[in-house]
C-alpha positions as CSV (number, residue, x, y, z in Angstrom):
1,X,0.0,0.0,0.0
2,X,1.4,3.3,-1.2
3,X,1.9,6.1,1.0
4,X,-0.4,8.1,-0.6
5,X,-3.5,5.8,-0.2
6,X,-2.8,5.8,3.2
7,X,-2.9,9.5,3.7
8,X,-6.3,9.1,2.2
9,X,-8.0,5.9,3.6
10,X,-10.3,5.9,6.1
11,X,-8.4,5.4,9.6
12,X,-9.8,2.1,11.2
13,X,-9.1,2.5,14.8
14,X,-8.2,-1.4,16.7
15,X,-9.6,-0.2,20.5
16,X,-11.7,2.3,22.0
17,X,-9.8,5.0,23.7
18,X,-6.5,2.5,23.7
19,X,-8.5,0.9,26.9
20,X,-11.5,-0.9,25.5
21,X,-12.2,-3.3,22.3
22,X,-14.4,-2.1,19.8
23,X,-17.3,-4.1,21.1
24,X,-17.7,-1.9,24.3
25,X,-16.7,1.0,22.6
26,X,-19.6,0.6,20.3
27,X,-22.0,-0.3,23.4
28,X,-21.0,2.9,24.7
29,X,-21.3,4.6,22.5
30,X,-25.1,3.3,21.5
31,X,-25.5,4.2,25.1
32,X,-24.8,8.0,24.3
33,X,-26.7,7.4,21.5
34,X,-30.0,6.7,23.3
35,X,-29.5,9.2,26.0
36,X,-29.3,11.8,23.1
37,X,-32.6,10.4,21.7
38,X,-34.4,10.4,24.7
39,X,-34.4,14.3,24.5
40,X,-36.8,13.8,21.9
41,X,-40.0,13.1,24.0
42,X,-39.1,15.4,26.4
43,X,-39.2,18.0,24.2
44,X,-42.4,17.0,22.7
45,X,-44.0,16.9,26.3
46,X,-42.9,20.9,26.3
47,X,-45.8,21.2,24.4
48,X,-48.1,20.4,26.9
49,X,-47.0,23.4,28.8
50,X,-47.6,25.3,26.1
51,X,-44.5,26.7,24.6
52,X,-44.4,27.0,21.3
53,X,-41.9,25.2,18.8
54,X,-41.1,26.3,15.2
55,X,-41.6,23.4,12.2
56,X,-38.0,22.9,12.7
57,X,-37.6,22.1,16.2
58,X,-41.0,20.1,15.9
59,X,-38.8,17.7,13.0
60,X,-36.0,17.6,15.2
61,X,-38.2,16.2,18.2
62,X,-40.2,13.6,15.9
63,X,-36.7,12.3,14.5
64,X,-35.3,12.0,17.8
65,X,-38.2,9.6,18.8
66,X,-38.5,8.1,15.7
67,X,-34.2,7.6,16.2
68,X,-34.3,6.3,19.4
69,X,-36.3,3.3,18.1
70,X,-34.5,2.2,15.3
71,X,-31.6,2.6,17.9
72,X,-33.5,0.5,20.6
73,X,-33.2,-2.1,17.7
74,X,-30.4,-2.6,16.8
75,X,-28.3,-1.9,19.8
76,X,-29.4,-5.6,21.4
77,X,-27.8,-6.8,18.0
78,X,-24.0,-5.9,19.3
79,X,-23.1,-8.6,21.5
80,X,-24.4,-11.5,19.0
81,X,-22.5,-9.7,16.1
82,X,-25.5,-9.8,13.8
83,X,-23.2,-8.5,10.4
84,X,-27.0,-7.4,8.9
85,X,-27.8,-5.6,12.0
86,X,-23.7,-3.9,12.7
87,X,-23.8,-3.0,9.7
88,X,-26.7,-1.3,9.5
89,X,-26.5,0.1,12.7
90,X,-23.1,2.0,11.5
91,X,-24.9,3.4,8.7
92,X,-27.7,4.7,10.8
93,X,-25.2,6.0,13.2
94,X,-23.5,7.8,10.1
95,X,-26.5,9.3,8.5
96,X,-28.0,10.2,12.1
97,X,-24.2,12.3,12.4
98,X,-25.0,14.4,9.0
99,X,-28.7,14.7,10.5
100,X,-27.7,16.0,13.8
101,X,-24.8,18.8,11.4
102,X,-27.3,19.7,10.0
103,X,-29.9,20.9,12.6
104,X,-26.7,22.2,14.5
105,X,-25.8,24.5,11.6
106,X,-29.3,25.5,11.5
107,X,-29.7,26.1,15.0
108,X,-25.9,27.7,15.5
109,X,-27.0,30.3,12.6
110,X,-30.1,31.7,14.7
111,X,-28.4,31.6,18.3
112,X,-25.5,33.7,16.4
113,X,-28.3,36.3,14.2
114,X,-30.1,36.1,18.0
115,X,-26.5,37.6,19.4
116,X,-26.4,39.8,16.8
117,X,-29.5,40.9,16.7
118,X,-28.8,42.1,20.5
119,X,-25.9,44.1,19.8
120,X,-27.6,46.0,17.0
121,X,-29.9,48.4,16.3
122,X,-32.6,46.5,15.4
123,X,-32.7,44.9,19.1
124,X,-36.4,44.5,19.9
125,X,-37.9,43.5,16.9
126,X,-38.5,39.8,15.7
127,X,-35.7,37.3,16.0
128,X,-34.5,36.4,12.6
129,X,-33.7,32.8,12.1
130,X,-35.6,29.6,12.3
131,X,-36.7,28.7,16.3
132,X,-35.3,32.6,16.8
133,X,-38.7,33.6,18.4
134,X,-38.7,30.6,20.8
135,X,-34.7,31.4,21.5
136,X,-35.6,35.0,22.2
137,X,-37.9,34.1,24.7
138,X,-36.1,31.5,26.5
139,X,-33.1,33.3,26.0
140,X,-34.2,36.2,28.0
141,X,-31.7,38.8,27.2
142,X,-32.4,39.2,23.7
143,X,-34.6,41.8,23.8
144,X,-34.0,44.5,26.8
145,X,-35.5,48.7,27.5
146,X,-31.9,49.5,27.1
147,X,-28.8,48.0,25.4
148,X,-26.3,48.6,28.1
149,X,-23.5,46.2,29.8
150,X,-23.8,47.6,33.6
151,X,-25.4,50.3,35.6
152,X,-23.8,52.9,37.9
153,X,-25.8,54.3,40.8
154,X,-24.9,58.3,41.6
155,X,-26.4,60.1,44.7
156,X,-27.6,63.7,44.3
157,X,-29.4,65.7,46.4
158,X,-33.1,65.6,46.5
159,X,-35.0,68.4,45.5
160,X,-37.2,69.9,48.0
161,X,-36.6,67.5,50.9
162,X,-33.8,68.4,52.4
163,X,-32.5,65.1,54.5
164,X,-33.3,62.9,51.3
165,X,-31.2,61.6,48.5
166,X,-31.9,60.7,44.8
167,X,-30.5,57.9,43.4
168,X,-30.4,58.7,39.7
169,X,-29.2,55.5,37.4
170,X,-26.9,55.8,34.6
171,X,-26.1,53.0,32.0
172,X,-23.2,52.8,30.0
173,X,-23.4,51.4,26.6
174,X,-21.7,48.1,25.9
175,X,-17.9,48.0,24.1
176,X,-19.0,45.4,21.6
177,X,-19.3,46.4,18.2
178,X,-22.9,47.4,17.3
179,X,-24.8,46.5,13.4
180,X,-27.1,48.3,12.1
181,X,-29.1,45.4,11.0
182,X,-28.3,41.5,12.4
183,X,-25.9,39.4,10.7
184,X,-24.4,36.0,10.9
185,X,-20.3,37.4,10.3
186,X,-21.2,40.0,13.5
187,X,-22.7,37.4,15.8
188,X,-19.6,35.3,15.2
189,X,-17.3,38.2,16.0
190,X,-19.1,38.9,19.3
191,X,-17.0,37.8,22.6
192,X,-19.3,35.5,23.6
193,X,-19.3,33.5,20.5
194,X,-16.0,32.3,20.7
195,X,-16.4,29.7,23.7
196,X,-19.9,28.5,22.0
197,X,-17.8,28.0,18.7
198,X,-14.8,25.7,20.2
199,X,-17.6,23.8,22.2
200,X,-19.5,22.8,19.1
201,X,-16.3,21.9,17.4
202,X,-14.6,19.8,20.1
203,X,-17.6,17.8,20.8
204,X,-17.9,17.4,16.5
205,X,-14.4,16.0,16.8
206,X,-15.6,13.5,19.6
207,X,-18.8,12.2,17.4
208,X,-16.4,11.8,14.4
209,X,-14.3,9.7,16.5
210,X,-17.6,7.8,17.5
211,X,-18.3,7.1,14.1
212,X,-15.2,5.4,13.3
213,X,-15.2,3.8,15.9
214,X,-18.9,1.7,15.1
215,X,-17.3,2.1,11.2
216,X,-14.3,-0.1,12.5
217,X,-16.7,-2.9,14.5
218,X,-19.2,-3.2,12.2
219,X,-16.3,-4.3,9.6
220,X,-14.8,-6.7,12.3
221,X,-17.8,-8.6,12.5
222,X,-18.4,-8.5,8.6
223,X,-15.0,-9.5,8.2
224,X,-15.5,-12.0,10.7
225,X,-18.6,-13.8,9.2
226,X,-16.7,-14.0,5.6
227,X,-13.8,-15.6,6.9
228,X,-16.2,-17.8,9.0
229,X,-18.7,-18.6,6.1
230,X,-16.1,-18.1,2.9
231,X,-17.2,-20.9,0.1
232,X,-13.9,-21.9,-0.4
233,X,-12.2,-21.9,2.8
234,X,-11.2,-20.2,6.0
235,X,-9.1,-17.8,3.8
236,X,-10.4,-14.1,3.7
237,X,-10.5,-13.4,0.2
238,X,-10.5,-16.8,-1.2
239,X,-14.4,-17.1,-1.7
240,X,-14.0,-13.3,-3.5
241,X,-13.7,-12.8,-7.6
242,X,-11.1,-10.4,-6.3
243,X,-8.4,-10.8,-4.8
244,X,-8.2,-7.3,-2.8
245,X,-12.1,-7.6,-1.8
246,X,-13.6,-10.0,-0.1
247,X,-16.7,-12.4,-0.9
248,X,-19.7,-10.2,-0.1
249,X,-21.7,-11.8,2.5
250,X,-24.9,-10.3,1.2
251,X,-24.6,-12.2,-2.1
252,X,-27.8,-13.9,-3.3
253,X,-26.7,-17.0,-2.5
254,X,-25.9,-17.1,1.0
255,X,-28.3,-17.0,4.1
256,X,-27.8,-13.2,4.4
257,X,-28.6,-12.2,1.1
258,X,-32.1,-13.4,1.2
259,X,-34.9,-11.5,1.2
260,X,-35.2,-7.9,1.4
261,X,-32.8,-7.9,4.6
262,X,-30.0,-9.4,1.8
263,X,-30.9,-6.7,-0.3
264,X,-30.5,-3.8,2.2
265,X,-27.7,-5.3,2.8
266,X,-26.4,-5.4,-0.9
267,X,-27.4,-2.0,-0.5
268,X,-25.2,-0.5,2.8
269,X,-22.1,-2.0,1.3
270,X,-21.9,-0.9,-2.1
271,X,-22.1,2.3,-0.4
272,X,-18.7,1.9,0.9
273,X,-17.4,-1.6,-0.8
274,X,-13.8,-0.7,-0.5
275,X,-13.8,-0.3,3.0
276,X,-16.0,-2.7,4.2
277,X,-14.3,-5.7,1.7
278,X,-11.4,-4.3,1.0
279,X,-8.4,-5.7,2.1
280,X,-5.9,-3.7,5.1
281,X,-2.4,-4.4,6.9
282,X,-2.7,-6.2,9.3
283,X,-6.5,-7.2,9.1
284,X,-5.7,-11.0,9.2
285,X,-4.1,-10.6,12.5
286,X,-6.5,-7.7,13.6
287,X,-9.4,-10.4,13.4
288,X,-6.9,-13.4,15.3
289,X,-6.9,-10.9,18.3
290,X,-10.4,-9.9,18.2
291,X,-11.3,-13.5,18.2
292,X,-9.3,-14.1,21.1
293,X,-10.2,-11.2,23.4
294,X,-13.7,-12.5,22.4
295,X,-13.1,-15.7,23.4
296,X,-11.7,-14.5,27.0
297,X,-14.2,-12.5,27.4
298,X,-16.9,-15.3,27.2
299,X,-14.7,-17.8,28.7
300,X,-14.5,-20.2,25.8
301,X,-11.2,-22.3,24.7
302,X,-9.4,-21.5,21.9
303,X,-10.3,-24.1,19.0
304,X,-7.8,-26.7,18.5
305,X,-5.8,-26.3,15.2
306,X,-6.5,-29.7,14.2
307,X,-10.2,-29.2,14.2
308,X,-9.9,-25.9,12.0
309,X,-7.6,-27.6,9.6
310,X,-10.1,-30.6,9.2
311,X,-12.9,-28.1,8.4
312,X,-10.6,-26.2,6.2
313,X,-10.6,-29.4,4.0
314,X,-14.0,-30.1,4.0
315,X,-14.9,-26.9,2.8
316,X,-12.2,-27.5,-0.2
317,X,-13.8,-30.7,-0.8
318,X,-10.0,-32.0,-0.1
319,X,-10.7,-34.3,3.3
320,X,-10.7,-37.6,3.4
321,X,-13.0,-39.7,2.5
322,X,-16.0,-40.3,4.7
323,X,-16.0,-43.3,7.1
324,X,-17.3,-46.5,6.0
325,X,-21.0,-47.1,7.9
326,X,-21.2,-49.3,10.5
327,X,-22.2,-53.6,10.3
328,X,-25.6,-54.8,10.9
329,X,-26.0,-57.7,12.3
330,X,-25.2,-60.7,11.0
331,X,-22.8,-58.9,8.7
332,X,-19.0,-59.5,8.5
333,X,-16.0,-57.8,6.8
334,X,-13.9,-60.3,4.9
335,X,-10.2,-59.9,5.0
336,X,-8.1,-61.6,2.0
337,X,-5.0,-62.7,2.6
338,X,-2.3,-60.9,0.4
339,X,-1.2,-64.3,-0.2
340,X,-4.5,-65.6,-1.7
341,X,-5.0,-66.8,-5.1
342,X,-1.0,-67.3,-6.1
């Protein structure tokens, strides 16, 4: 493999966090998952208190719900190493990431025109942005008498009463730059923005790790059931027309690939064939160790080599031949003498 393709391929990490395999990673992780969804019916219960959601938040609270089952589903799937139900579960994980960017975006633009809006001119009139009305009244800063950043208190004296005081109250303006009307480029230059901005963006770089981290177990266990079910033999990519691709699992003519399960299947990895079948460094011995730390974990004996060589063979159809049956009764084997008939 060239240094160049390596630059460019997909990284595939081995453990989770250099602590955990990738199983419990990924139950983890599913675990985050489902805690994230729950928010969903929360927020939908907010309506029975009356608060009022845009068509946007609304979406976001009906695909949270509708998320957190197809998570519910395939999340019990992990520990058996279903290869239909890893694999689809790391393409639902995957397109619920470009989901979630995209209501983050569309939510990050308002809170920053919201911002904006406040240190402008225009402070007081409707919130621009989809969900900006229901952010300017949660918010509750958004829309103030006076645009000012503190208040001094002066004493004078009161007129007409002599032993009394007036407190008179004077605000001063704030020092951030002020708009005339609200845009996105001067709610991103505000001070406050700067902390909300590297928030969004480390916690973006944790769910991208996330995601290659269900990417990298779902192609274990594919990798896995190939070298487990391969045509041919225990070999990879012996079963595969290819010889840097595995055999598909989902073909038509396996137990996976029937029925419309074998075509989603089909489906989820032509949409990345090259990293879920293609072949890596290492991946032989990758898949050794996972077996093993599998095998300690459940407290099984390792196989004994004789027994995976025998079924080597008999998946070649190079074994020996099968043993003769047994005698009835009233049968016998006769034995001739080498020495008969000279």
């Amino acid at each position: 493999m060239g240094l160049t393709t390596r630059w460019y391929r997909i990284p595939r990490p081995q453990t989770f966090l250099y602590l955990m395999s990738l199983r419990t990673g990924t139950e983890l992780i599913t675990l985050s998952l489902l805690l994230n969804k729950i928010s969903g019916f929360y927020g939908l219960l907010a309506l029975l208190t009356g608060l009022h959601l845009s068509p946007l938040q609304l979406s976001m609270y009906i695909y949270s719900l509708v998320a957190l089952a197809v998570t519910v589903l395939l999340a019990s799937h992990i520990r058996t190493q279903s290869p239909f139900h890893c694999l689809a579960l790391a393409c639902f994980y995957i397109l619920d990431s470009v989901i979630n960017a995209a209501y983050t975006a569309a939510f990050g633009i308002t809170w920053f025109l919201v911002i904006s809006q406040h240190n402008s001119d225009a402070s007081g009139k409707k919130a621009p942005g989809p969900g900006g009305s229901t952010i300017d009244e949660i918010s509750g800063f958004t829309s103030p008498q006076y645009n000012v950043s503190h208040v001094d208190v002066a004493l004078a004296p009161d007129q007409g009463v002599s032993p009394g005081d007036e407190a008179v109250v004077i605000g001063r303006p704030g020092f951030s730059t002020t708009a005339s009307e609200p845009s996105l480029g001067h709610g991103v230059l505000q001070p406050e923005s700067f902390s909300s901005i590297v928030t969004i963006c480390a916690l973006w770089a944790i769910r991208v790790y996330f995601v290659l981290v269900i990417m990298s177990y779902a192609r274990l266990v594919l990798r896995q059931h190939i070298a487990a079910t391969s045509r041919a033999n225990t070999a990879l990519h012996t079963g595969s027309k290819s010889t840097a691709m595995a055999e598909n699992p989902f073909s038509p003519h396996f137990a996976e690939g029937r029925g419309w399960k074998g075509k989603l299947g089909r489906f989820m990895v032509a949409l990345g064939r090259s990293y879920w079948l293609g072949s890596g460094e290492g991946d032989e011995a990758w898949m050794n160790n996972a077996q093993s730390s599998r095998r300690r974990e459940e407290g099984l004996a390792s196989p004994v080599p004789g027994v995976v060589e025998r079924e080597r063979r008999r998946r070649s159809g190079t074994g020996p031949p099968p043993p003769m049956p047994p005698l009835q009764a009233g049968q016998y084997l006769r034995v001739q003498d080498a020495t008969d008939g000279r």
